[in-house]
N, C-alpha and C positions, 0 to 999 in steps of 0.2 A: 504494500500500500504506500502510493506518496502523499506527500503532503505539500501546499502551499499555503503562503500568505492566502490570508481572508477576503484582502482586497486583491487578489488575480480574478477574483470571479466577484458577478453583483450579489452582493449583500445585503439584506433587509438595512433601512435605515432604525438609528436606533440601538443596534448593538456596538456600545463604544467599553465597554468592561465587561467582563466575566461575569462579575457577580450584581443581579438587580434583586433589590430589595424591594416587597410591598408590604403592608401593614392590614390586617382585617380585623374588625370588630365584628365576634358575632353578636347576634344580638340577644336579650334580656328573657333568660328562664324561667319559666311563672313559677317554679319552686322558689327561683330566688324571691319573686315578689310575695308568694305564700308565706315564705320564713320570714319575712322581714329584711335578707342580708342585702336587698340591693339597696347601692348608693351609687349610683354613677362617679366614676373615677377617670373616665376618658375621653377627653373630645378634640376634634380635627378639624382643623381650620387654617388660613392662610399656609395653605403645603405642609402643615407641621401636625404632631402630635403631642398633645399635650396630657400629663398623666398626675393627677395628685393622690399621693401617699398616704395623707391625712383625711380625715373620714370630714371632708367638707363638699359643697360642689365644686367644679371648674368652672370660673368663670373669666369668658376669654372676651379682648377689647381687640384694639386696633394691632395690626400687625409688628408697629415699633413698639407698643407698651412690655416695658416690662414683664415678665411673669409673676403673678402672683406666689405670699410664698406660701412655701409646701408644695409646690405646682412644678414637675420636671419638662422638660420643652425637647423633642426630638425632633429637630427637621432635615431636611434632603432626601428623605424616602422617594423615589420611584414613583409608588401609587397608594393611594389611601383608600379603603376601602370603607367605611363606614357600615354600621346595622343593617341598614337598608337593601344593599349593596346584594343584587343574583348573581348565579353561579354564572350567566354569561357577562355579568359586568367583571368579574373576577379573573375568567379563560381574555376577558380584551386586554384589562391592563396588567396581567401577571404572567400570562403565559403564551398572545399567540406570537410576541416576538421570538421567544426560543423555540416554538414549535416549527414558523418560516426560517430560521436559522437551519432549521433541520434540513429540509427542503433544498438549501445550497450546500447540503454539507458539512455544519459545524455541527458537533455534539451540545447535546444540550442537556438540563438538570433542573425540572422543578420539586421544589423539596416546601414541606409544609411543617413549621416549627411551634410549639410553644407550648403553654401547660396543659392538660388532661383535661377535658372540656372542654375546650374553647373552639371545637370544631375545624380540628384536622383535616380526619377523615371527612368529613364534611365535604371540606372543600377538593379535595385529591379524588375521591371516589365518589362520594353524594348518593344517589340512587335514581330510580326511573325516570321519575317526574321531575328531579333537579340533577342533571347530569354532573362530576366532577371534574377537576382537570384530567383527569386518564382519559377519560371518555371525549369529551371533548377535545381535545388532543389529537387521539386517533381519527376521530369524524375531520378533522380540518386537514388533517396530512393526508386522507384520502380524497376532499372533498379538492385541496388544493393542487395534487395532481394531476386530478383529473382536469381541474380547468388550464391546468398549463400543456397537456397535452403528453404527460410526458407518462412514461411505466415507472408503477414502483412496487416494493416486494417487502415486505414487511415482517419480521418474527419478532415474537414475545418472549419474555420469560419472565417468573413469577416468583420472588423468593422473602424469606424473612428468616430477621434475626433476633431467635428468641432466647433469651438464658446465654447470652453470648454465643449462641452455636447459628449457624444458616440453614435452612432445609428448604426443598424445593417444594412450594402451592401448588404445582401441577400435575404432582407424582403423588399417585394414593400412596398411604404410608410412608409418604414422604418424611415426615417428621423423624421417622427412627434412622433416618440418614445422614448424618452429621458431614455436610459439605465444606472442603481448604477455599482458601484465598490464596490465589499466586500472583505477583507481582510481574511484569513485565515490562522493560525496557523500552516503549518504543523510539520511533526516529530522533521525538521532540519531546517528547512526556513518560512519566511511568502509568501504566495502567494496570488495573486490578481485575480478575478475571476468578471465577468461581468458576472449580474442576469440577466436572458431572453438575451442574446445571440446564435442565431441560428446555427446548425455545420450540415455540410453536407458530405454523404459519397463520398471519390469519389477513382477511383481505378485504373486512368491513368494522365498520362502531360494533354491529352484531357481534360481531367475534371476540370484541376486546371484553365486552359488557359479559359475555357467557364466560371468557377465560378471567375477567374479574369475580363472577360469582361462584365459580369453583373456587379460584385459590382463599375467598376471603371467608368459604366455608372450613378451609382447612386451619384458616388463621387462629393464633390464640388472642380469647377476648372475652370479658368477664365481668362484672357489676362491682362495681366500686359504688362509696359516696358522695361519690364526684360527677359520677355518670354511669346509667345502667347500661352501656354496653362500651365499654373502654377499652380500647386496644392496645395487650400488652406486648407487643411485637414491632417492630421497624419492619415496614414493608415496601419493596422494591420493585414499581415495577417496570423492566427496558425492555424496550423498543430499538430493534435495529434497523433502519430503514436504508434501502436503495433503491437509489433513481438512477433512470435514465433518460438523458432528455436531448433532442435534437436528432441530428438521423446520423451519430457517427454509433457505430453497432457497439461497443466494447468500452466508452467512458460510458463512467458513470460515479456519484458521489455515494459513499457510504459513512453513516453515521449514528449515532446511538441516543436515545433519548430516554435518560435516566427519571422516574415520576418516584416521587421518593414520600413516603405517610410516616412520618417519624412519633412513633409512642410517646406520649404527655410527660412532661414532671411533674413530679406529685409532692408534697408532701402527707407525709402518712397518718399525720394528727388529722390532716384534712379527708386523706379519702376514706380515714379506719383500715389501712387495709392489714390485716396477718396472716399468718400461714403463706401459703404459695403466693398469693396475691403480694405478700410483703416481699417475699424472695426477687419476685417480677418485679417492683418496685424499686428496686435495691439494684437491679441489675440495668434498669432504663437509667435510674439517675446517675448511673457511673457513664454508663455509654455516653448519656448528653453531656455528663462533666466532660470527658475524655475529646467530645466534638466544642465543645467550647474552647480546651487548651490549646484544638486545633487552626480553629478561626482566628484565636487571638495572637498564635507565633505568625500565621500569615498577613495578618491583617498590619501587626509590628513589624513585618518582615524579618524576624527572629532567622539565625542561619541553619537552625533546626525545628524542624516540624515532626512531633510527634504523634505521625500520621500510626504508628503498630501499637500503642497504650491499649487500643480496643479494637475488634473487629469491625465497630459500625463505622470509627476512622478511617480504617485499610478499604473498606467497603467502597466511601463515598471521594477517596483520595481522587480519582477521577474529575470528579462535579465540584470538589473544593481545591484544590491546587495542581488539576491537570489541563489538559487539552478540551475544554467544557464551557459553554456558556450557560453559566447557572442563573436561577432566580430563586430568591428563598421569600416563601408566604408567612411571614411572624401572624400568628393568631392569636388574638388575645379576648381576656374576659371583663365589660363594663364594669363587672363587678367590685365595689372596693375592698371587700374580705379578700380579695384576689389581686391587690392592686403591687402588692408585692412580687408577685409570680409573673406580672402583665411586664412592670419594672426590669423584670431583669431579661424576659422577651427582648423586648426595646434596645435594651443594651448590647444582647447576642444578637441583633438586627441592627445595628448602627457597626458593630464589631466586620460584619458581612461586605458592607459595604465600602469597608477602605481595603477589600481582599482585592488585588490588580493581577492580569494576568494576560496571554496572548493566546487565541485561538485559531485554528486551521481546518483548510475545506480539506476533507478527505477526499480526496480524489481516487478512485482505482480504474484499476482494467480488467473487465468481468462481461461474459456475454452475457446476453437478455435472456430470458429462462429460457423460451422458445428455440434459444441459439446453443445453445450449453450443450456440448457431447458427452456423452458416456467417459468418464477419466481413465486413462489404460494406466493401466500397473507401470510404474518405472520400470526401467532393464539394467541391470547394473553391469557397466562396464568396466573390465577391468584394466586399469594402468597401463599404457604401453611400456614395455621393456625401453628404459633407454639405450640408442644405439651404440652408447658408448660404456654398456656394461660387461661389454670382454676385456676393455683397458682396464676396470674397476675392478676386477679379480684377481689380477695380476700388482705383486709386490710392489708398493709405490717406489721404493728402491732402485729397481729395476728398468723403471721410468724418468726416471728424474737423475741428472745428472751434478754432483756437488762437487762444488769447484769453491775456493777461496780467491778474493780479488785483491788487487793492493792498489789501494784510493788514497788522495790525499789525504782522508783522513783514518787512515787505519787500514788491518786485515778488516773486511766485511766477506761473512758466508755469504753465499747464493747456492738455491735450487733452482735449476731450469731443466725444461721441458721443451721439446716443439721444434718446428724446421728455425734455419737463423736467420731465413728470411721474411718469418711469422709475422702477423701484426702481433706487438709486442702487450702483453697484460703482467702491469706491475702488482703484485700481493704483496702487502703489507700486513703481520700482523698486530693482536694485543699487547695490554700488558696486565701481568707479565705473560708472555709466549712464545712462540719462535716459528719460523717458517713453514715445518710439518704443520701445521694447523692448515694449512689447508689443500692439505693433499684429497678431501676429498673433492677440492676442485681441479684437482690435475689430468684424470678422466677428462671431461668434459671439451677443455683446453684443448689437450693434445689431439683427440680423436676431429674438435674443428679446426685445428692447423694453425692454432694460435703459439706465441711463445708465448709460455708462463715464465716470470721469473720472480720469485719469492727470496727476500731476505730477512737475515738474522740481523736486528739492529745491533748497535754494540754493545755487550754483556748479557745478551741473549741468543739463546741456543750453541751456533759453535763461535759466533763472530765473539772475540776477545774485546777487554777494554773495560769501562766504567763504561756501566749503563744511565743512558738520558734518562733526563725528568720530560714526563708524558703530559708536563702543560701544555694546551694549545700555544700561551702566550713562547714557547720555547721551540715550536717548531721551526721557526725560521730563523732560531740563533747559530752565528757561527760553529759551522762542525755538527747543525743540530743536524733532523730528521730530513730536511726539504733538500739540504748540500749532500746528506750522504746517497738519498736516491739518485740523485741528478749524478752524481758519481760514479753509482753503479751503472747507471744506463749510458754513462761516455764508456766506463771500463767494458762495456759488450758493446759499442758501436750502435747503440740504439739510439736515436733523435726525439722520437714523440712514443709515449704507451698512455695504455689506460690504466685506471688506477680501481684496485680493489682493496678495500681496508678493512679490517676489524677493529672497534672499540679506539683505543688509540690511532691505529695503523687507518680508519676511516676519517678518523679526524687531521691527520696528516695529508691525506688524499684531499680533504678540503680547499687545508691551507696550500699545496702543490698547484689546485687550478686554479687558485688565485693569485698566488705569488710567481708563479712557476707556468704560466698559461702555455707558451709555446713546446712546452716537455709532455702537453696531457690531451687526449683526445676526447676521456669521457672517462666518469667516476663513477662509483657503485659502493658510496660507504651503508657499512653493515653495524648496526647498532653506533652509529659514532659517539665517542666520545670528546665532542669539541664543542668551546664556546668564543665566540669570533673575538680575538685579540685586537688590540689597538691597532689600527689598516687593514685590515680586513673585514670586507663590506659583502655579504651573500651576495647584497640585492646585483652585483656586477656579476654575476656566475658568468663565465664565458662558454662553459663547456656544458652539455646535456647533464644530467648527478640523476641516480637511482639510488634511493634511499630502501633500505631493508631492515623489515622491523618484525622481532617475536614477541607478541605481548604479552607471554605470563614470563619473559625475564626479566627476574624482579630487582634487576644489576642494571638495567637501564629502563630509563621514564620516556615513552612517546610522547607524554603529555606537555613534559616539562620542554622537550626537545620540538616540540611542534612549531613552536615560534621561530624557530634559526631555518626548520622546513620551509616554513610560511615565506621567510625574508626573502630566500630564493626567487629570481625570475620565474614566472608561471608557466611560461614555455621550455623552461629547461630542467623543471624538476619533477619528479615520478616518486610518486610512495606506494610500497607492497608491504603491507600487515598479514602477519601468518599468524595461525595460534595450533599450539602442539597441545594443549588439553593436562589431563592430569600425566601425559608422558615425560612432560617438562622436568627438570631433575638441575639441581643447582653444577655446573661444570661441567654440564653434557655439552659434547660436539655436537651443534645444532646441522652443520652439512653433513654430519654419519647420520641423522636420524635416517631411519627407512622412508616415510613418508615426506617429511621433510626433504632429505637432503634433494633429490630427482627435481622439485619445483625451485628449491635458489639455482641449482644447475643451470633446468633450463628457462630461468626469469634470467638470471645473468647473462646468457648466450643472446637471448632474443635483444636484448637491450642494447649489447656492444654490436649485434649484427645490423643494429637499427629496423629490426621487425616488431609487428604490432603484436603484443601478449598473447597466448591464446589461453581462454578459461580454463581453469585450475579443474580438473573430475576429482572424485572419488570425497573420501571423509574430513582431508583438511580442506577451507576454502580459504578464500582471499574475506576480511573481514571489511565490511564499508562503514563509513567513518564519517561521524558529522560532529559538531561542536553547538554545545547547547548548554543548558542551566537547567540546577537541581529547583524541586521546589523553596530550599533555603538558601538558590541565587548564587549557589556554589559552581563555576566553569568545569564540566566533563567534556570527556568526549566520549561519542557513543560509538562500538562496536560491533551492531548488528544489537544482540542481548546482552553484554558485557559491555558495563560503562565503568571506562579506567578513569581516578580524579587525579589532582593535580597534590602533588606531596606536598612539603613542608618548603617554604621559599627559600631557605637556608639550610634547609637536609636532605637537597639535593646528591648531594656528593659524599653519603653516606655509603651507598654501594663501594665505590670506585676506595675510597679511602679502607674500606674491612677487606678488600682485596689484596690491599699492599705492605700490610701490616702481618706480624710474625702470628700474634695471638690474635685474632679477628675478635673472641669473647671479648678481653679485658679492653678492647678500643672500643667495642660494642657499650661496656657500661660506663666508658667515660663518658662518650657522646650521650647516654640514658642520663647520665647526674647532671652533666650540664642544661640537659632541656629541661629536666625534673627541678631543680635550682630554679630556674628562671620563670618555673610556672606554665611551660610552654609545651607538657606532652597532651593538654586536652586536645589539640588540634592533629595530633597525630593520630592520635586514638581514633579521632572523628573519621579520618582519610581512612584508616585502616577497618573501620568498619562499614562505612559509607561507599566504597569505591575500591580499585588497584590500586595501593600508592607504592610505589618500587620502593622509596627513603622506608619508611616505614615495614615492608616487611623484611627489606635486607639486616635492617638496624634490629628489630623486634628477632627476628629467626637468629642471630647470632649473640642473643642475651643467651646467659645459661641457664639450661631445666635447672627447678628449683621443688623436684619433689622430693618427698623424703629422705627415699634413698639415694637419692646424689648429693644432700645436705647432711650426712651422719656427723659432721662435729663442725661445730660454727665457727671454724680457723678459714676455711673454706666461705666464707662471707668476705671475712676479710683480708683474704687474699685476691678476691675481684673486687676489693674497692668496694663493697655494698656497705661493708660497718670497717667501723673507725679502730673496735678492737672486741675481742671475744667475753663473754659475761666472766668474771672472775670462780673459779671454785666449782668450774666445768667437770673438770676430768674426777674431780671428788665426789661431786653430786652422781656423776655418769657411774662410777662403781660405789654408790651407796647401795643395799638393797631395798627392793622397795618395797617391801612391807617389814617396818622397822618400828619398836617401841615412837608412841610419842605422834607418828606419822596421822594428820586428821585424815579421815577416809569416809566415802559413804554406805551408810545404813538403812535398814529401810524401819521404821518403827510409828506409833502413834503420833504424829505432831501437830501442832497451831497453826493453822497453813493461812488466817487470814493476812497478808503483808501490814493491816493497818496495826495490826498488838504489836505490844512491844517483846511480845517471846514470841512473836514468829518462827517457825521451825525446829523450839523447842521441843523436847518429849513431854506429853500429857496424857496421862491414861482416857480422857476423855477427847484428844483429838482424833484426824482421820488418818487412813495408812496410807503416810507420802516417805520418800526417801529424802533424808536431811543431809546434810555434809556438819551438822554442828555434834562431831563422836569424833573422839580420838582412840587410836591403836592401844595396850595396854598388853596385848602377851596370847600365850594360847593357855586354855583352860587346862590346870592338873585333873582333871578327870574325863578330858577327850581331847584326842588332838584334832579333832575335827571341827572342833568349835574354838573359837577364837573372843578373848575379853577385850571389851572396847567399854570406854567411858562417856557417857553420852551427856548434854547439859540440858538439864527438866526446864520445866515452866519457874520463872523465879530467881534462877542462875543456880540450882543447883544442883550437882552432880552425880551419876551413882555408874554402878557398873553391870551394863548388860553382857550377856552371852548373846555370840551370833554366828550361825552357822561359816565354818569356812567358804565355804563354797557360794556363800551369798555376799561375802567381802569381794571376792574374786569376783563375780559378777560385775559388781558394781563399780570394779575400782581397778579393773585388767585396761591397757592401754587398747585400746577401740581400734580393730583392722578393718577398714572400708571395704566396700565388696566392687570387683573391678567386672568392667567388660571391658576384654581387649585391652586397649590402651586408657580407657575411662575409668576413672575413680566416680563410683556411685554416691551420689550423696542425697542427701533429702528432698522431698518434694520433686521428683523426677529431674536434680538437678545432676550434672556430667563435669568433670574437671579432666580436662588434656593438659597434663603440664606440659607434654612437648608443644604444646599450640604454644606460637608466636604472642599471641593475645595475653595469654596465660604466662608465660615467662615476664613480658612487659611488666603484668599485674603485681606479679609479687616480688619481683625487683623492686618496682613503685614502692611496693611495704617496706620490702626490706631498708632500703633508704629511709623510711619514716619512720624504720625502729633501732634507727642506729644512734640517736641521742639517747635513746631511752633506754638501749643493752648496755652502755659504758658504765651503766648505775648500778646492772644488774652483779648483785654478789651471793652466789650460794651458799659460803659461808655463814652468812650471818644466821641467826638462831630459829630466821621463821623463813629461811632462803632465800632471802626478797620478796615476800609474798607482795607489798604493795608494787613494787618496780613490776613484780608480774602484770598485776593488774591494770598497770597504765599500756603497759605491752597491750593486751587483750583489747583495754580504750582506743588504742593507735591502732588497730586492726581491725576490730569493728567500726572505725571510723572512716574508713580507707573510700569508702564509696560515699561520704557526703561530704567532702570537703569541694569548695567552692571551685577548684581549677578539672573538676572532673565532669563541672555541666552536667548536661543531659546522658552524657553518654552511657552511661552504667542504669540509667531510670529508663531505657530504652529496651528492655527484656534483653537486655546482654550485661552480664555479670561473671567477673571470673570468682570464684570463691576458693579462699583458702583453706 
């Protein structure tokens, strides 16, 4: 599917924002006037809504006066709806703009908001004689087709979200089906998509109105004292519509129109409600909290939207910060007993309306039913043999001939290959590496009659010397990188080659057709690692550049590197994104992979032959690539469904730097202290859960596991720099035994279990049977060794001595073995800890840092071990997730646990 601008095609006037807000007053209950409780609290006038809190009337003057006080004032609403007001004054000015949105294309969302009563469903669904906006809806999208002349095709589907769970209205027994939410990447937006969701065609109002009265027969809904039939469910129901209009056979726009009955808030004094009713009650007013925190990061444009807090968030992610022209109908009740509930309506409705956003015509290419053939089964093709897989069999050795040169500046190795009168292709590698790195491009080379000539810079592989520094800014210093090639290629009589790089060796090829133009005919850097030094300008490229990228190598950022691509002439740069999947492996020869290597082979050949690409067959493809923004305004780029973000602006060069370094760990956790210091790892964190960020999982994946068993004595903290030094009276405490006179332990016996007494968890023959920790050890009993005396402290502070089974000290008081699957340590509430996860290293490094003021204290010597220094431990650890530089991240259902 693509996508354009909104204005490529004509557009209903009118839609200039995402989100329109209107305001309805139903009108006045005769229970309310039976009871007594009405007082009118709401009235509309000059564009505005005016709403008083205080049990008085409204009384409103001229448009400049003042507001009376107690009197709140909301104006710039969309459309007022007043008492009065029919359900077709309601579908003119609330809904049929997004419904003609639909018509061109855009997605659209009417959603009906407010407290329990005030006639939601009302106005979404309505019934025979007062049709609602679903209904209406449908009648106008078919009624307006038809008068434009054009075909349209329309499916349903019908779902709600009860008790937190979604089940499909349209599937008998649907209820006992507990339907996921997935998440998908598109080109410009993320969208949310319900797995086994059922859609049905339908091609009249008749059909919407019948598939409305099934599903709202399956709906849950129940008698409160707020309203004898209350709907305790969010109900959904889309619309996917395609048009096709004009006499071209195959456009056509598709789009989705979201009709949203969003369950009441209640308060429970008000509706009585308990038992299940309450449970229901309890589960709506979280959903709506969780959609209100949602409106309000967006609406403040917060860099995080905590769109997954709840399922009815993830749901509606679409209609509220995607690809969607939405409209929300605030409902409210005259009533002043209700004028609180109406209030904060108003507020979540002015909240809406600062939501900004950009939307798109869907455009696809799809036959007209009528046209649509029968779909034949794919054929799968297998790979052709490359022609130059009987070179690639044979001993690179064997092929390649090593010879030593003498340059002015030194012995420099070479490997060549190829007739000597080849068109020449110079190979450059990394660092650190050496010229075998890219023998599996020596095949390829040879078999098309190119010469290869690959060197060994100096102190790499065999060429002798002190080896160069791999800054760009040092490629073109004397005796640097840019003089030694140009040296080898006088030492072989070659004039002009092409340039093939890796990592360094790409970024050298750079700076070579810039500085070096008449020496290079066309370049092919592969993950380079360059950033343009003082005189050297991309946007001057002289020569064609084929830029080659793997996006799970998480040692170099496309993201970051995208801009230096960009800078390039547009006529003379090419980029190819490969993605190897979970085969990816940190220090794999990317040209050995099997599926891999055959496509750089022959993307490289086609390029230096100046042939046009041919599409990539089989399982890996070429991945397409557009640049966009998260809904917290965050710059990605998109991948097809893999959207890689943008690192850390300053821990860029964290890959490159843990490559060059003897111990990768211990530079790993300097670069961790210094961010952790400065307060600056919440943003890493964000990338690393948010997106690809290379800085991040390079930096994160070479922290050290920090599980138990790699932690057996705390010397090992502080030999990586985590603690400043080890708790004192370690190794004494470590061969104490442990169960020793004196040691408190817990028991299980009668105790005070209220927290408000002051003997709380004391023994009391009259308490109930909790386990205490307030018993200390005293010996084993001279008349069974099975039983064991411990000293427990009664109600009052005083003491006495109970017998207690051994084997019930032992229970209570053995150190606790977690139960593993696999590589997961099982923990509560269906919670999973990987210490080897990157995430999880991070996490407790983080701790560990934050318990290294507080272990220099720790002394087990002393008489009670450090019990309080423990203690502050434990404070510092269950603290670890709410301190202020860890934001949202960890309140995001991602938490690593210690």
């Amino acid at each position: 599917m693509s996508r354009v601008r909104a204005s490529s095609a004509p557009a209903p006037k009118g839609l200039k924002r995402p989100v329109k807000v209107c305001v309805r007053v139903r009108p006045v209950l005769e229970r309310e006037v039976e009871n007594g409780c009405y007082h009118g609290c709401i009235a509309m006038a000059h564009e505005r809504v005016y709403i008083s809190t205080e049990d008085k009337p409204v009384l409103i003057g001229s448009k400049d006066d003042p507001p009376p006080e107690g009197v709140k004032v909301y104006p710039g609403f969309d459309g007022l709806l007043d008492q009065d007001s029919s359900q077709e004054d309601c579908f003119q000015v609330a809904g049929r703009e997004t419904v003609d949105g639909v018509l061109w294309g855009l997605n659209g969302a009417l959603m009906a908001y407010g407290q329990t009563s005030t006639g939601k469903t009302h106005t979404m669904v309505g019934d025979k004689s007062r049709p609602g906006l679903c209904l209406k809806a449908a009648a106008h999208l078919f009624s307006e087709a038809g008068l434009l002349g054009s075909q349209i095709e329309v499916t349903a589907s019908f779902l709600q979200l009860y008790l937190n769970h979604i089940t499909d209205l349209l599937v008998k027994d649907g209820h006992e089906k507990k339907l996921k939410l997935r998440e998908v990447v598109e080109e410009d937006f993320v969208d949310t998509r319900v797995e086994g969701l059922s859609s049905r065609p339908v091609k009249s109002m008749d059909d919407v109105e019948a598939l409305l009265e099934e599903g709202n027969r399956r709906r849950q809904q129940a008698c409160t004292a707020l309203n004898a039939s209350s709907s305790r469910s969010h109900a959904v129901l889309i619309l996917n519509v395609t048009l096709w209009q004009g006499t071209e056979e195959e456009n056509a726009t598709d789009a989705k129109l979201y009709l949203v009955d969003l369950a009441g808030s209640e308060r429970v004094k008000d509706s009585c409600a308990t038992g299940d009713r309450l449970t229901e009650a309890v589960h709506i007013n979280k959903s709506l909290f969780a959609l209100q925190g949602v409106v309000a990061a967006l609406a403040d444009g917060n860099p995080f939207v905590p769109y997954r807090n709840d399922p009815l968030t993830q749901l509606l992610r679409p209609a509220l910060g995607g690809n969607c022209c939405t409209t929300l109908v605030a409902t409210v009740s005259p009533a002043q007993k209700h004028s609180r509930e109406s209030e904060g309506t108003l507020n979540f409705a002015s909240s809406c309306r600062r939501i900004k956003g950009e939307v798109f015509v869907n455009s696809v290419r799809k036959p007209r039913p009528w046209e649509e053939k029968p779909k034949e089964e794919p054929t799968k093709t297998e790979e052709p043999e490359c022609p130059w897989a009987s070179l690639a069999a044979l001993d690179a050795a064997s092929v390649m001939e090593s010879q030593m040169l003498d340059t002015a500046h030194g012995q420099i190795h070479v490997l060549t290959c190829g007739p000597a009168d080849g068109e020449a292709v110079l190979l450059l590698h990394g660092c650190p590496s050496d010229a075998w790195t890219w023998k599996w491009l020596f095949p390829p080379l040879l078999y098309s009659k190119y010469r290869a000539i690959a060197i060994d810079m100096p102190g790499f592989g065999s060429s002798p010397g002190t080896r160069l520094g791999s800054r760009s800014e040092l490629n073109n210093a004397k005796g640097g990188p840019l003089d030694i090639c140009c040296a080898v290629l006088d030492a072989l009589g070659v004039q002009k080659a092409n340039v093939v790089g890796y990592d360094w060796g790409a970024g050298i090829a750079l700076s070579m057709a810039l500085l070096r133009k008449t020496r290079v005919n066309k370049i092919v850097p592969f993950h380079p690692s360059y950033s343009p030094p003082k005189g050297e300008n991309l946007g001057v490229m002289p020569v064609p550049v084929l830029v080659l990228w793997v996006k799970e190598d998480q040692f170099h950022n496309l993201t970051k590197w995208r801009k230096h691509f960009q800078a390039l002439p547009s006529s003379k740069r090419e980029l190819e994104v490969y993605s190897l999947g979970s085969r990816w492996k940190p220090g794999m020869s990317l040209g050995s992979d099997p599926q891999l290597g055959p496509q750089l082979q022959r993307r490289i050949l086609a390029f230096l032959a100046g042939e046009v690409a041919a599409p990539v067959a089989g399982a890996l493809e070429k991945r397409l690539e557009a640049k966009a923004a998260t809904a917290a305004g965050q710059l990605v780029v998109h991948a097809q469904n893999v959207v890689v973000a943008d690192a850390l602006a300053d821990a860029g060069d964290v890959a490159k730097q843990l490559r060059e370094v003897a111990d990768p760990t211990l530079a790993a956790v300097q670069q961790f202290k210094e961010l952790w210091s400065a307060g600056r790892l919440a943003a890493l964190y964000a990338q690393r859960l948010t997106g690809s960020s290379a800085s991040s999982a390079a930096l994160f994946g070479a922290l050290p596991e920090m599980s138990p068993e790699a932690l057996s004595d705390p010397n090992i903290l502080v030999n990586l720099g985590l603690w400043s030094q080890a708790p004192e009276g370690w190794e004494r405490m470590r061969h104490t035994p442990r169960y020793c006179v004196g040691r408190k332990v817990l028991v299980r016996q009668k105790v005070i279990f209220k927290p408000s007494d002051s003997d709380f968890m004391c023994v009391s023959s009259s308490g109930a049977d909790r386990t205490t920790s307030k018993a200390e050890l005293k010996g084993k009993s001279k008349e069974n060794a099975d039983t064991w005396l411990v000293e427990v402290t009664e109600a009052g502070g005083s003491r006495r001595m109970a017998e207690v089974p051994k084997a019930e000290v032992l229970r209570l008081n053995q150190r606790h073995d977690l139960a593993k699957n696999g590589k997961h340590v099982l923990l509560e509430d269906g919670l999973k800890c990987d210490y080897s996860s990157p995430l999880c290293r991070a996490k407790l490094c983080e701790i560990a840092l934050a318990l290294s003021p507080v272990v220099k204290n720790l002394d087990f010597n002393t008489a009670d071990g450090g019990e309080a220094v423990q203690l502050k431990a434990l404070e510092v650890i269950r603290s670890s997730d709410k301190m202020e530089r860890y934001g949202e991240i960890w309140r995001d259902g991602v938490r690593v646990t210690c």
